[in-house]
C-alpha positions, 0 to 999 in steps of 0.5 A: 663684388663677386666674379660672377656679377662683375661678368652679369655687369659687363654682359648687360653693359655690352648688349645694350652698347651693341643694341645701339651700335647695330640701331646707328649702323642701320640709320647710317645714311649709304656710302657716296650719299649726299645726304648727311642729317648730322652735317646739316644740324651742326652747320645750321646751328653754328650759323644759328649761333653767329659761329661762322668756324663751324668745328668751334661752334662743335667743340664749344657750343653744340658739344661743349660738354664732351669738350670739357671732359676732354680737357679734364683728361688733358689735365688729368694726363698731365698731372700724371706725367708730371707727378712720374717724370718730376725731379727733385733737381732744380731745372735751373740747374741743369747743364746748358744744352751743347751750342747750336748754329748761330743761323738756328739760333738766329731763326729760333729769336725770330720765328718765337714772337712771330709764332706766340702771335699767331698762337694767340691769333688762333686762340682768339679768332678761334670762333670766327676762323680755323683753329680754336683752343685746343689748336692755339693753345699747342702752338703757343706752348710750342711755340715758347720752346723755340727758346731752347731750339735757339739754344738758350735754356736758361731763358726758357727756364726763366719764361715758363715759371711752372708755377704760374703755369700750373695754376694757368692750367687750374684757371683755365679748366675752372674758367670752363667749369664757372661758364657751366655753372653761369649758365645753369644759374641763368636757367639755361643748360650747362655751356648753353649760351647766355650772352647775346651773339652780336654780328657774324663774323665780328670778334665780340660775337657768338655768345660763350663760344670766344670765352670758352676757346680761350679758357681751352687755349689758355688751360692746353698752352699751360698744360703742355709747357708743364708736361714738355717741363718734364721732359726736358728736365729728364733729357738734360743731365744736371751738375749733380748727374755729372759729378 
């Protein structure tokens, strides 16, 4: 392709993005207004969903398309940073990171069960209360870090397997992708919502929604203990580096 029919691409690209632009702009309700026609859609299908966290019911219900994508990216992102940060060392073989207090210690072992719980609680409640599978699946990768905050390294080596992780990250985004497919073969559209919707505020409601946030929480927890993986074997120098 030819400079010049690159450039007639962009031009015809970009005036048709700023046509839109300037047509949302004009339709955008006045500042200090209370009339907002895109707030009272999502919320009236959230509650039509049985959904009662309404960013839930955006991100996995009415938008459920464009959150794929973002986990692709996600994904995509890690896979990237994996494949420039990796070592050939064995993580195992890395030197023990210096000794901390023992109060830092002590409060590491306590505060890691209480925080995978709550990362777990976020994940699936994320339909029913704040948070969801972007929010819990952080908190439980994080969360298992707190390992080495307590100074022990070789027992976070010993719980994050990376290989059960990456294919925790594979399972995870393909969950979303069989939802999709499932659905399209029930004649609805793609992530449309095929499952009965039960009883409002009750954990075995909102069709996909529950499934589809599970799925994320369990493709983000696996996707950053990956990524923080790399970082760590990059930070702490092994036998070999100190020889």
């Amino acid at each position: 392709m030819s400079r010049r029919t690159r450039m007639v691409v962009f031009v015809l690209g970009a005036a048709g993005v700023a046509v839109l632009f300037v047509l949302a702009v004009l339709r955008t309700p006045g500042f200090g207004e209370d009339r907002h026609p895109y707030r009272d859609a999502a919320i009236d299908a959230a509650l039509r969903q049985r959904t009662p966290n309404v960013v839930s019911s955006l991100n996995f219900d009415q938008r459920g398309f464009d959150s794929v994508g973002e986990e692709a990216i996600l994904v995509a992102a890690v896979i990237g940073a994996a494949t420039l940060l990796r070592r050939w060392s064995d993580p195992a073989e890395a030197d023990e990171p210096r000794p901390v207090p023992a109060v830092t210690r002590l409060a590491g072992y306590v505060l890691l069960p209480v925080t995978l719980l709550i990362g777990a609680d976020v994940v699936v409640h994320g339909h029913l209360t704040p948070g969801g599978g972007f929010q819990g699946g952080v908190v439980l990768a994080t969360g298992l870090h707190l390992l080495y905050i307590a100074g022990d390294y070789r027992a976070l080596v010993r719980a994050r397997p990376l290989d059960w992780y990456e294919f925790g990250e594979a399972a995870g985004l393909g969950a979303v992708v069989l939802l999709g497919v499932a659905s399209v073969l029930r004649g609805a559209g793609f992530l449309a919502n095929i499952l009965p919707l039960g009883t409002s505020g009750q954990l075995l409601s909102a069709g996909v929604v529950p499934l589809f946030s599970c799925a994320i929480g369990l493709a983000v927890s696996c996707g950053v203990v990956v990524l923080l993986a790399q970082f760590l074997a990059q930070y702490l120098p092994t036998k070999g580096d100190s020889a």
